[in-house]
C-alpha positions, 0 to 999 in steps of 0.5 A, spaced: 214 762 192 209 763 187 204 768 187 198 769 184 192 774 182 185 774 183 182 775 175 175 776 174 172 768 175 176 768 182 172 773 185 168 770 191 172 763 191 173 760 197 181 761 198 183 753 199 179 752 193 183 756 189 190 753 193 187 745 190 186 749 184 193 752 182 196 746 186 197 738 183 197 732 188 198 736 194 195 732 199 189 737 204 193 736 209 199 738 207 196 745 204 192 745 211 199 745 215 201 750 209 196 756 212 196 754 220 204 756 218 203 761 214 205 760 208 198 762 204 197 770 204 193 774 201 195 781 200 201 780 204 197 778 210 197 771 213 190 769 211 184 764 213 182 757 208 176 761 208 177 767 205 173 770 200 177 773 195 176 779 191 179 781 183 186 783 184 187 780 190 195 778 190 195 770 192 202 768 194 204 761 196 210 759 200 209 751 198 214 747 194 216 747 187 214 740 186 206 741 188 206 746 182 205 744 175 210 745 171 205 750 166 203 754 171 195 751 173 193 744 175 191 740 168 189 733 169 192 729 165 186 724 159 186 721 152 186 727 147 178 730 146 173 728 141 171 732 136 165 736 139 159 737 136 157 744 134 152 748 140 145 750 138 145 757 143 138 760 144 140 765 147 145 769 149 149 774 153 156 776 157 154 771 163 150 765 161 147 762 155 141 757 154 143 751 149 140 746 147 142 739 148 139 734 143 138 727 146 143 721 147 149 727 147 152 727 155 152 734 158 158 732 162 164 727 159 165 721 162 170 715 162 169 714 155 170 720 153 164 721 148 162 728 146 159 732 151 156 739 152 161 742 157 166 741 152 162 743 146 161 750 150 168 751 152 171 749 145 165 754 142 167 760 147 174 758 145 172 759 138 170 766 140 175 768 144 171 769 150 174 762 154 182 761 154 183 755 158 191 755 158 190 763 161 184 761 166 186 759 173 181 756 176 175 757 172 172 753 166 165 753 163 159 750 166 152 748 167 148 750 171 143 744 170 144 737 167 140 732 162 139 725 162 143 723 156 136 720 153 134 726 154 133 732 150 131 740 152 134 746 155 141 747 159 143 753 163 150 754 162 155 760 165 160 764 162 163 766 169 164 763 176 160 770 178 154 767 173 155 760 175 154 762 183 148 767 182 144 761 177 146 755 182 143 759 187 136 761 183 135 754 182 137 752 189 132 756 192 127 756 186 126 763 184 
């Protein structure tokens, strides 16, 4: 059994999102049998895929050792990163940041592993003390909107899962 609590950037996520987050290679279906047969609870009740869930909720999980990264959170595997350039910030606050992206930088790292922004932003935040990838569950910073690579302007990037959900959701519905 592990158990789990909700921080601040599990606050709102659907519970089988944060399941696939804290597990590795565990097939769907398994983790689907998992909450028919009760195995997933929330606060000591049994709970459904869909759940919301809400900081401090208790999140324990009757599944397996062997689904379970040996470091407590699922990190996928890949080369070591390349040096990232520095981010020009525009603007900031405790949410989200605008960035400028300059042309022929990737906003998303692909399969080569060139330089990207995301990464960029994260080792920025990291540098400030404001973002620990090994501490964080599920949560990483990220853009709310994307670049082609030749092309340079302005990127909307959020600080929490929060500010990430609420941008997304300005933009899909053009406010």
């Amino acid at each position: 059994m592990k158990s789990f609590t909700a921080g601040p950037n599990e606050n709102g996520v659907r519970l089988s999102r944060f399941v696939e987050g804290v597990t590795k290679d565990m097939p769907r279906s398994m983790m689907y049998k998992a909450f028919r047969n009760k195995r997933i609870k929330v606060n000591g009740k049994r709970a459904e895929p869909d759940t919301r869930l809400q900081t401090g909720d208790l999140i324990e999980m009757y599944i397996n050792d062997e689904f379970f990264p040996a470091g407590g959170t699922a990190v996928k595997a890949s080369k070591p990163p390349k040096k990232q350039p520095p981010v020009t910030v525009v603007y900031e606050d405790d949410n989200f940041a605008v960035l400028y992206k300059p042309a022929h930088l990737l906003c998303h790292s692909d399969r080569t592993g060139d330089p990207n922004l995301v990464d960029a932003f994260a080792a920025y935040l990291e540098s400030k003390g404001e973002y620990d990838p090994r501490a964080e569950k599920r949560f990483a910073p990220a853009l709310c909107n994307r670049l082609d690579r030749g092309t340079e302007g302005l990127v909307l990037a959020a600080k929490s899962y929060t500010a990430l959900r609420d941008l997304n959701a300005i933009i899909r519905d053009d406010m």
